[in-house]
N, C-alpha and C positions, 0 to 999 in steps of 0.2 A: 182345116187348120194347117195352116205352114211350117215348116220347119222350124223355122228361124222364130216361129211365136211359142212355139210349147217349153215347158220351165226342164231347163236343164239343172241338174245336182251341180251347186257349184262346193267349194270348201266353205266348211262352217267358219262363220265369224263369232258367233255368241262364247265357245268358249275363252275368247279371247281376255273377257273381262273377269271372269272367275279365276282364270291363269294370274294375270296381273294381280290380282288381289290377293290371292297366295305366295307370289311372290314378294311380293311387300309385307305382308304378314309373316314370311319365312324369316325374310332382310329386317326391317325394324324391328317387329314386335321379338325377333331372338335376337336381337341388338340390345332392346331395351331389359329383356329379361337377362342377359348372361351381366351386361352392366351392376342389376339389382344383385345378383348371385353373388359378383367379386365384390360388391360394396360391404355385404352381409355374411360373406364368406372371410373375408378380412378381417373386420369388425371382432367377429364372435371368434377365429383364430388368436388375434392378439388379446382378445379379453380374457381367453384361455392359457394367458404364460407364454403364445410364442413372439419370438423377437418380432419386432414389425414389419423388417425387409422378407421376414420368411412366409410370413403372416400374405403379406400381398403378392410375392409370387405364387404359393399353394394356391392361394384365393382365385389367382390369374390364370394359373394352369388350370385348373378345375372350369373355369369362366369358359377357356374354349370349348371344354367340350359339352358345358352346358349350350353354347352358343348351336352347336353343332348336332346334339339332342332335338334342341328347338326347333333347329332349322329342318331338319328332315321328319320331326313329327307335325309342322306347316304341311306338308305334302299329303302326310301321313293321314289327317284327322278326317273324319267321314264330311264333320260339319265345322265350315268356315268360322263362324261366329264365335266356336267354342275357344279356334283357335285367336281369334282377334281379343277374345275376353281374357282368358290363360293367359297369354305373351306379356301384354303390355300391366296387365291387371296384378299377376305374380309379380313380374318385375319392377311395378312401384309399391308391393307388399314389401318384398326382400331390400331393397332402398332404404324405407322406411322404417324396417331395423336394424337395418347398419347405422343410419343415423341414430337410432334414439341408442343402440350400442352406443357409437361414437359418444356421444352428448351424456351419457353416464360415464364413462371412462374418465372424461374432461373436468 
């Protein structure tokens, strides 16, 4: 056997894709969830008495760090799936009652 034939340890390439997918799952799916937060966070703010400008900044302020929650428990989760279901799944839960808020208010 020559040198040049036997398998050298090169760097691993497989986790490259499991990386990528948590970071997309970190970037959108707490994109899409912090979105649903201030939409629902707003919502039920102003339905509660407060002005509406105060209503969306609280909502906004709280949004980042729901964003920011999201995004480091993407790294965090044992298991990928949970976190691709959570993100995107909570954040068109909480959407969806900010609108149905909105649309009783109206």
């Amino acid at each position: 056997m020559s040198r040049t034939s036997a398998h050298v340890p090169g760097p691993a390439r497989a986790p490259r894709l499991p990386l990528a997918a948590r970071v997309a799952a970190a970037v959108l799916g707490g994109y899409g969830f912090a979105w649903g937060f201030i939409a629902a966070g707003a919502s039920l703010a102003f339905a509660a008495g407060l002005d509406f400008h105060d209503a969306e900044f609280l909502a906004s302020m709280l949004g980042v760090l729901a964003f920011l929650v999201a995004f480091l428990w993407a790294f965090a989760a044992r298991r990928l799936w949970v976190v691709w279901t959570v993100l995107p799944g909570g954040g068109a839960l909480l959407a969806a009652t900010g609108s149905l808020v909105q649309a009783a208010l109206v």
